[in-house]
N, C-alpha and C positions, 0 to 999 in steps of 0.2 A: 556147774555144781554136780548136775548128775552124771559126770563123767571125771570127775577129780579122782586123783588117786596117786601117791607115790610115784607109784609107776608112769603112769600118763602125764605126769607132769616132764617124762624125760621127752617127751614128743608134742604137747599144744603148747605151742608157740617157744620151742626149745627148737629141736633137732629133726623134728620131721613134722609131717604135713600130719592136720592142719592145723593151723593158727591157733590160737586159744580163741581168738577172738569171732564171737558167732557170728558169721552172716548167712543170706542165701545168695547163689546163684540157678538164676529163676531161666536164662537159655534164651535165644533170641524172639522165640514165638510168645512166650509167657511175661516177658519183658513189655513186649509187643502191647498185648494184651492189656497188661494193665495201665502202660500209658494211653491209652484209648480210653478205656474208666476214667481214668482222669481227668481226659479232657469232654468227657460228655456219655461214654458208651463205645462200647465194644463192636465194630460192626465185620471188620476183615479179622484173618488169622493166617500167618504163615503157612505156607504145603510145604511139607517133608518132601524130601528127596528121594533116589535111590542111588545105591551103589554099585554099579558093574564089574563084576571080578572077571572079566575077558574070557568068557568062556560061553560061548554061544548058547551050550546045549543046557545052560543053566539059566533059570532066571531072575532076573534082577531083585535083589534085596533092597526094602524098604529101609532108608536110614532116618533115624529121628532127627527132631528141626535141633534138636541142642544136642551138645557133647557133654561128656560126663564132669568136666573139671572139678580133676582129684584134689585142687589145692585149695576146694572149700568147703567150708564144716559143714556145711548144708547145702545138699543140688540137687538140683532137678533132672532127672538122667532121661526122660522121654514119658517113662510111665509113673514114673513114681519118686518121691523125695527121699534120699541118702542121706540118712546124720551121720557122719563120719569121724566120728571123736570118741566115739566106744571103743575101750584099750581091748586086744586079744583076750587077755583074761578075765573080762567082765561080764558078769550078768548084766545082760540087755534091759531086765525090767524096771533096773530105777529110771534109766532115760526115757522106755516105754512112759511110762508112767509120768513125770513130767511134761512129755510133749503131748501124751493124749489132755492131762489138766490144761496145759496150755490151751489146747485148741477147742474144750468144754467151757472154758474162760472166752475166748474169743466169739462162741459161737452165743452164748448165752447175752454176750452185750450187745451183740448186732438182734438177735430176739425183743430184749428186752425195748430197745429203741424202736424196732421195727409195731412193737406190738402198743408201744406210746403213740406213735406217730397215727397208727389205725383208728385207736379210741380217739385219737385229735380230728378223725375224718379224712385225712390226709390219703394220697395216690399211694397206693405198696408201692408199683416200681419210681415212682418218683423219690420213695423215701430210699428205696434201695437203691437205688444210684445215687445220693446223697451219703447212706451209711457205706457203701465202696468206695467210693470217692474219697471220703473224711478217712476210712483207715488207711487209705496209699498215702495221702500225702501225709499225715501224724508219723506213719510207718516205714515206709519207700526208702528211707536211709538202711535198713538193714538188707536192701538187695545191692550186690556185687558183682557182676559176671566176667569179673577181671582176674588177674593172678595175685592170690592170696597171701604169696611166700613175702611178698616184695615191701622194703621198707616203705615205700611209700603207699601201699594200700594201710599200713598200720598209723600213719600220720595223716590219712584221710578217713580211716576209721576214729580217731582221734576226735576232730572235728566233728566226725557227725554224733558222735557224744555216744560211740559204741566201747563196753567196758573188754579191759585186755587182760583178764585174771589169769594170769600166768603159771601158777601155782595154787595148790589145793588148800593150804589155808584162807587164803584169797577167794578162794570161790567157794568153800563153805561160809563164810561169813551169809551168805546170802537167804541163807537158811533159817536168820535170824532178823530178817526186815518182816517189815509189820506186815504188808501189803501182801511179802510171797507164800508167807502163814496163811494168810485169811483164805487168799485163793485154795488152797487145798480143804482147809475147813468148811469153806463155803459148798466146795463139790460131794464132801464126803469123803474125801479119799483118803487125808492124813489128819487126824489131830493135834490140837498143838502142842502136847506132850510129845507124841510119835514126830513130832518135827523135830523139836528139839532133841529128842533119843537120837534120830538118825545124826544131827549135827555130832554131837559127844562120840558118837561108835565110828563117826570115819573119820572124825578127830583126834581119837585114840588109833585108828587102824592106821591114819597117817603118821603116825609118831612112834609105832611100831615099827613098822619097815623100815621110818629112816633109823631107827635104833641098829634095826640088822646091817643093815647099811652104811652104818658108822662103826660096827665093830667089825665089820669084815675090810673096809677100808682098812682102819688102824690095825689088823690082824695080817693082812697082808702086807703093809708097809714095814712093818717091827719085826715080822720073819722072815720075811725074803725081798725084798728090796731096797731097805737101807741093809742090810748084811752084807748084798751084792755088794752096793755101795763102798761101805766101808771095808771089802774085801777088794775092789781095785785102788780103793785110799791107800791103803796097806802096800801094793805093791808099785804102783808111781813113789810112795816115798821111800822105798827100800833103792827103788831105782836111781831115784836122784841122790840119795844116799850113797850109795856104791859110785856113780860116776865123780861124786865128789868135785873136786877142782881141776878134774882131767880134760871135762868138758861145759859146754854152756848149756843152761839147764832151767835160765829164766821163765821162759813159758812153758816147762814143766811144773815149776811151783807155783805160776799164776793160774796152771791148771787143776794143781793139786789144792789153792787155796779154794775157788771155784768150788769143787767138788766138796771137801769140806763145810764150807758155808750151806750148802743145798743140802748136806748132810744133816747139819744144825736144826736150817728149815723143816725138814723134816719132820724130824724129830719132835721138835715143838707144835708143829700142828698136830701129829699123830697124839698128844700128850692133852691137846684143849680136844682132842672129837672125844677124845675118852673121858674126859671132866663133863664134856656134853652128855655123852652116852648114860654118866651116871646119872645126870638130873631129868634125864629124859627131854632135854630141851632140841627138839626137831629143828629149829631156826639156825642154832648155832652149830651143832653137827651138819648141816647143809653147806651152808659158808666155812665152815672148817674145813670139809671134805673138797670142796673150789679152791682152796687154799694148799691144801696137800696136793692135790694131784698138778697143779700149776710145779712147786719143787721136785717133785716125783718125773713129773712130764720131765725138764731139765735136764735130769740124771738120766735119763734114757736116752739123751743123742750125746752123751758122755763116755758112760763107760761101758765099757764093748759087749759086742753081741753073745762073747761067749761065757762074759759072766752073768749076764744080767737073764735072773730066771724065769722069766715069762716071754710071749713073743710082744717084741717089739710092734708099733706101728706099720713098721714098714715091712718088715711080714706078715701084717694082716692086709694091707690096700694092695702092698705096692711088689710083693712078690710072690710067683706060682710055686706052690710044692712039687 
């Protein structure tokens, strides 16, 4: 939730790293580690390495016991934990701010238990290897030190009952459970008013964007690419037109039909993002806009490079200026 946003939804768990879905990768030492708590206490720990770059008169660099893997929301890079799902253009402090509640929520229950178990007479470290213990195994589903991209880390997050809010409606909703309220109220840091204000203001800032978003699709489809369009329509049928019965022209007009029909398509989706647009409905300008660019995509490996006004795909992957 604290990293939702229009924007960000084109990369957690879309098109680029990482996933929507949270986990950590904790690195082979701290992995280590915590399976040891588990099973009783912590007594060994992995030595780090170095790395020798071949150069005698240099000396060996310390390398950390974990690598960085970029392809999870949350890692452990050697010294410190990377959340890695804050978009470029975001201020850092709402997720500041949730993860520090988070971890004033986590530390306050291990106290509160710690400090029942004392009044009971009970060992501190007995208790506290008890209270470590009990949050690895309740918890230990959300560490991962695998490759995050891969359909089957997402059908194994699945199972272990990790949520996959793919999208900023979806992961604002959570802003609205009883539990994620309280926690903030309980800390001081947000009231349930300012909960709710924030839900409504990036609720509205998401339906903003996609508003721009849906008129600049429809804006560019209706002046310069169904025109293209309909300006090679225009000249395949003047073509088959002029050849007449002189020649065979079949899979000209199967092409010309083709192009026409993606024309249609077009057109009528460009016509519902704008009915969207009017009511400000963000759900259906979305799936309109997956609907347009599917016809649009189409027309692009159709009709030729030198009508069609913008650069193609394959001047942008697949050839050097």
């Amino acid at each position: 939730m604290s990293v939702a946003t229009a924007g960000n939804d084109h990369r957690l768990g879309a098109n680029e790293a990482p996933p929507a879905i949270v986990s950590i990768f904790l690195g082979d030492q701290l992995t280590d580690i915590i399976e040891q708590v588990e099973r009783g206490g912590a007594k060994t720990s992995k030595e780090g390495s170095f790395l020798n770059v071949g150069v005698d008169s240099l000396p060996a660099v310390a390398k950390d016991t974990t690598d960085r893997n970029r392809s999870s929301t949350f890692a452990f890079t050697g010294a410190k934990f990377e959340f890695r799902a804050v978009g470029s253009n975001m201020n850092p402090s709402a997720a500041n701010m949730v993860l520090n509640t988070i971890v004033a929520e986590a530390v306050s229950e291990m106290c509160d238990q710690l400090e029942a178990d004392k009044k009971a007479g009970k060992d501190f470290n007995t208790s506290l290897q008890k209270v470590l213990q009990d949050i690895i195994k309740k918890h230990k589903k959300v560490v991962f030190n695998g490759d995050n991209y891969t359909a089957e880390w997402e059908k194994e997050a699945k199972k272990r009952g990790l949520p996959n809010l793919k999208n900023t409606p979806e992961a604002l909703e959570s802003l609205k459970v009883k539990k994620n309220i309280q926690v903030f109220v309980k800390h001081g840091v947000l009231t349930e008013t300012e909960v709710a204000s924030r839900y409504e203001i990036n609720k509205h800032a998401y339906e903003t964007v996609l508003v721009l978003e849906g008129n600049c699709a429809a804006t560019i489809a209706r002046t310069q690419l169904i025109p293209a369009a309909l300006s090679y329509q225009q000249q395949l049928a003047d073509t088959i037109k002029s050849v007449g019965s002189t020649g065979k022209t079949t899979n000209q007009k199967k092409l010309l039909k083709e192009i026409s029909g993606l024309i249609e398509e077009s057109l009528s989706k460009v016509e519902s993002i704008e009915k969207a647009v009017a009511k400000h409905d963000a759900a259906k300008i979305k799936s309109e806009m997956a609907l347009l660019r599917e016809s649009i995509d189409a027309l692009e490996t159709l009709v030729p490079a030198y009508v069609w006004p913008l650069p193609t795909y394959a001047e942008m992957l697949l050839m050097n200026a």
